[in-house]
C-alpha positions in Angstrom: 2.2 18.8 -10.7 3.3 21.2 -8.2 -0.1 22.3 -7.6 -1.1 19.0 -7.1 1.6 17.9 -4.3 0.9 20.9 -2.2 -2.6 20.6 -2.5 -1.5 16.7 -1.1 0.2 18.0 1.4 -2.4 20.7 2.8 -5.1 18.2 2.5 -3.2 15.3 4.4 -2.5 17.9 7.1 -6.0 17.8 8.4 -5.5 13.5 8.7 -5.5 12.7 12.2 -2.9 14.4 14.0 -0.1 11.7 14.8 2.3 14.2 16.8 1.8 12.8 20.0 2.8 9.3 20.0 3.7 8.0 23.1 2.3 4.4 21.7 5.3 4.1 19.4 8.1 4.9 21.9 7.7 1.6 23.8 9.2 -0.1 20.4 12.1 1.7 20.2 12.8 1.5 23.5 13.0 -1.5 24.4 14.3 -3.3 20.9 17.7 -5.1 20.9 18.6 -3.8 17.3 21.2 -1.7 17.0 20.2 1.6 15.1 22.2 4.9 14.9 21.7 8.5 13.4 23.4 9.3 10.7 24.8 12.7 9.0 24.9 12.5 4.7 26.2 15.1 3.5 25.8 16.4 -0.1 25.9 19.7 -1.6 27.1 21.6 1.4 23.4 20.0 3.3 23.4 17.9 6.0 20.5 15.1 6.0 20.1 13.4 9.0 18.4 9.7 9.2 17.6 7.5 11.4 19.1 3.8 10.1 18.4 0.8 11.7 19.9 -3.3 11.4 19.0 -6.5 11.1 20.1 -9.3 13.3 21.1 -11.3 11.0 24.7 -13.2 9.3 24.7 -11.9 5.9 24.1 -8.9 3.9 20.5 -7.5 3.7 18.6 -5.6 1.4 18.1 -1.6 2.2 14.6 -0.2 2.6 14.3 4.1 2.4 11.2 4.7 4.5 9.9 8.0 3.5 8.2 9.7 6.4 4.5 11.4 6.4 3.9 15.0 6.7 4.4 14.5 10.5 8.2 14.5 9.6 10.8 11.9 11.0 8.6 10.6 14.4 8.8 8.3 16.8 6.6 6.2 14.4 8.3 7.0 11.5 11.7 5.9 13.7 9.3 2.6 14.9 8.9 1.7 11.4 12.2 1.2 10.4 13.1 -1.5 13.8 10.0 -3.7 12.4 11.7 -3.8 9.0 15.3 -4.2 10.5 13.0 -7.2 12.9 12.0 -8.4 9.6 15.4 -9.0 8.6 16.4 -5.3 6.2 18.2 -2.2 6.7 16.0 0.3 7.1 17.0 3.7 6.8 14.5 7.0 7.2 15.5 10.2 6.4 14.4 13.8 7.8 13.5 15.3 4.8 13.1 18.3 7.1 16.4 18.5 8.0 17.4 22.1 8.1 14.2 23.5 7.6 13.8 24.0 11.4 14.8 27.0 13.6 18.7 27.2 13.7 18.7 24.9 11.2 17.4 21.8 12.9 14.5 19.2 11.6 11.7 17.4 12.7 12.6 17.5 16.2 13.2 21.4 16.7 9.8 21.9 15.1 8.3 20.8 18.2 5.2 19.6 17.0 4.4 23.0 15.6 2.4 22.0 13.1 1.9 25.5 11.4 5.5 25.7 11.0 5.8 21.8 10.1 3.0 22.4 6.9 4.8 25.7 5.8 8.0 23.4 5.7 6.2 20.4 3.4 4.2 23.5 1.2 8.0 24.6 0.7 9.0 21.3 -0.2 6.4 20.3 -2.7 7.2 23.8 -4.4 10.2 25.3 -4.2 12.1 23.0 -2.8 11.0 20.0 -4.7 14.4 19.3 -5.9 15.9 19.3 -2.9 14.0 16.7 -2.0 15.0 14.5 -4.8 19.0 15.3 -4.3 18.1 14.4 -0.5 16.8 11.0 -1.5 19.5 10.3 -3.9 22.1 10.9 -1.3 20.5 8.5 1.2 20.0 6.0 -1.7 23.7 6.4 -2.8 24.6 6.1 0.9 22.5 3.1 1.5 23.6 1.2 -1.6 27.2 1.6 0.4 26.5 0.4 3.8 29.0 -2.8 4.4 26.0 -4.8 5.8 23.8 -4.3 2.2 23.9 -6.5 -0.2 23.1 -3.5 -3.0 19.5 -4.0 -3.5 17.9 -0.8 -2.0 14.3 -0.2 -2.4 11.8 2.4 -1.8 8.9 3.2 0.5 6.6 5.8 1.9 3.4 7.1 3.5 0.8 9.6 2.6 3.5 12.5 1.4 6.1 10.1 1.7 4.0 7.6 -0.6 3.9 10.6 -3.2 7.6 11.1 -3.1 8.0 7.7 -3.3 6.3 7.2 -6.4 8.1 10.6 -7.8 11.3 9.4 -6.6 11.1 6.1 -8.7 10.7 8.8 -11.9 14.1 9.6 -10.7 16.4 6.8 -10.0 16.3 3.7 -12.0 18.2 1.7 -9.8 15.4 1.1 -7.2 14.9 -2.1 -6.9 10.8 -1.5 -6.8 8.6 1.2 -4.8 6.1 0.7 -2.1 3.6 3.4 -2.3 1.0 3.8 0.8 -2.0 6.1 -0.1 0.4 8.3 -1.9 -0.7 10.2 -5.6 1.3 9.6 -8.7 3.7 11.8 -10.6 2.8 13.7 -13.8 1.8 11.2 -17.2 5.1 12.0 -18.6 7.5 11.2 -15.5 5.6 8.0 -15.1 7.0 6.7 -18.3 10.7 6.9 -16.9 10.0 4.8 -14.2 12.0 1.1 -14.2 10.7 -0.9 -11.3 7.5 -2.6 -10.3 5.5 -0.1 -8.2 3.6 -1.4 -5.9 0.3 0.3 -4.5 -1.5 0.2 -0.6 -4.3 2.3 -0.2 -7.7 1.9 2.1 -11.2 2.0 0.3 -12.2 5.0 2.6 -9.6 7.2 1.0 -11.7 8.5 -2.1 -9.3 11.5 -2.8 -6.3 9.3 -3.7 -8.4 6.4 -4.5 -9.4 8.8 -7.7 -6.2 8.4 -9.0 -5.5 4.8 -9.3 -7.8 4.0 -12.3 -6.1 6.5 -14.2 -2.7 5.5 -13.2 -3.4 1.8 -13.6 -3.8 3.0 -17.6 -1.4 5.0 -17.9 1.2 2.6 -16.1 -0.2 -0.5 -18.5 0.3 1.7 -21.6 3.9 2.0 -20.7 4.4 -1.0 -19.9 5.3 -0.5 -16.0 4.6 -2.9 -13.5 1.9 -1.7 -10.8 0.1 -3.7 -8.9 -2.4 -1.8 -6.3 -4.2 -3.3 -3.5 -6.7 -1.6 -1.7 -8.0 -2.4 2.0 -11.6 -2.7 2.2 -13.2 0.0 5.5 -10.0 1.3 6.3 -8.9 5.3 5.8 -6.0 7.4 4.7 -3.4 6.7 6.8 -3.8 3.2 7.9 -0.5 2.0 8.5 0.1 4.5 11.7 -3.4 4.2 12.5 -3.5 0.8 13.0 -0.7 0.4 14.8 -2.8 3.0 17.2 -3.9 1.2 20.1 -6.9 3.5 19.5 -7.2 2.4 15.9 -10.2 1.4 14.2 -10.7 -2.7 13.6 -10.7 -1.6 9.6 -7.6 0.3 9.8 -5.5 -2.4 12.1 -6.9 -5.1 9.8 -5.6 -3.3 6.7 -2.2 -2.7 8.6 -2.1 -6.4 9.6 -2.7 -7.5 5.4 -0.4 -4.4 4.0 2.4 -5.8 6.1 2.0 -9.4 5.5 2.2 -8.1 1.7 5.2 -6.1 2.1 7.3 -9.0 3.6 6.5 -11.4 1.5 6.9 -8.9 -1.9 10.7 -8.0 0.0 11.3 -11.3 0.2 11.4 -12.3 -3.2 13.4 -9.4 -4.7 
């Protein structure tokens, strides 16, 4: 399994490069939702993450948006305002969070992206399990907030969409799992998971698209939901890259569907 994720996250450096993003700032920018960064702390490390709300009167469900391999970016950051503009929390942490020079994250790497991949090799590997106490914190913080009505649930892209699916092996009080283009865990962790998994992936993506038959077994003969879609024309990566002004008609199509999905899957948990 190991193997595996840092042969994920090698492969998905070499996806189009997303570190310049000057298309996403406009979003957070101008949007009239408040959102804040926050500091949880647990184990003597500092996680920071970038939470933002809803506008609306009563409590709201929590989403944990696990960033890409990028790190925490300005699209990662974009994300969570069009779930809080959907009407959720959203919070997304930096799972690189000291990992950066003088112990900062994302930001400090600078767009370095040799540094950035040694940092997500080190945390498919040796640092897998920080990973996991990371995402238990925020979900133990979320699950807190004043403004959430206790349901968190789970979501991520590319190596996010891998922890994602790894992270509901670990917790079983997700609500359910929203896994873009991301591979599954080991046969043996799958059985522990408790909520419905649900899959996006594009039909040009053959490296992760090799997994899903298999998983789709293994999932039914443990009797765990799963329910994959996959986008017909579009790549690896097709929620960022459709949002890409520059994006391919395939890719903002598949965006424009996976989204529609995702709100109306929220909406009835």
């Amino acid at each position: 399994m190991k193997l595996r994720t840092l042969l994920l996250a090698a492969l998905c450096a070499f996806a189009p490069a997303a570190s310049a993003q000057d298309w996403a700032k406009p979003r957070l920018e101008k949007t009239t939702r408040h959102y804040e960064y926050v500091k949880v702390t647990h184990n003597q490390r500092i996680v920071t993450a970038f939470v933002t709300y809803p506008e609306v009167k009563t409590k709201a469900t929590a989403v944990i948006v696990i960033h890409d391999n990028q790190g925490l970016t300005d699209w990662a950051r974009g994300m969570t305002d069009q779930l809080a503009e959907a009407g959720y929390i959203a919070i997304a942490p930096d799972l690189l969070s000291g990992m950066a020079p003088n112990g900062g994250g994302t930001a400090e790497f600078a767009g370095n992206r040799d540094s950035v991949g040694k940092a997500f090799s080190e945390l498919g590997g040796a640092k897998a399990n920080q990973v996991t106490a990371d995402l238990e914190a925020i979900y133990a913080y979320a699950a807190k907030l004043p403004a959430c009505n206790g349901k968190v649930v789970v979501g991520g892209f590319c190596w996010g969409g891998t922890q994602t699916f790894r992270f509901a092996t670990n917790n079983q009080n997700v609500k359910a799992a929203f896994v873009f283009y991301g591979s599954p865990p080991n046969d043996e962790d799958l059985a522990k998971i408790t909520s419905p998994v649900y899959g996006f992936y594009g039909s040009n993506d053959a490296r992760i698209n090799t997994t899903i038959p298999k998983t789709i077994e293994l999932m039914k003969t443990a009797g765990k939901p799963f329910d994959p879609v996959t986008y017909e024309g579009a790549g690896h990566g097709f929620m960022k890259s459709g949002e890409d002004p520059a994006g391919s008609p395939e890719n903002k199509k598949a965006r424009e569907g996976a989204w529609i999905r995702l709100k109306a899957i929220l909406a009835k948990l």
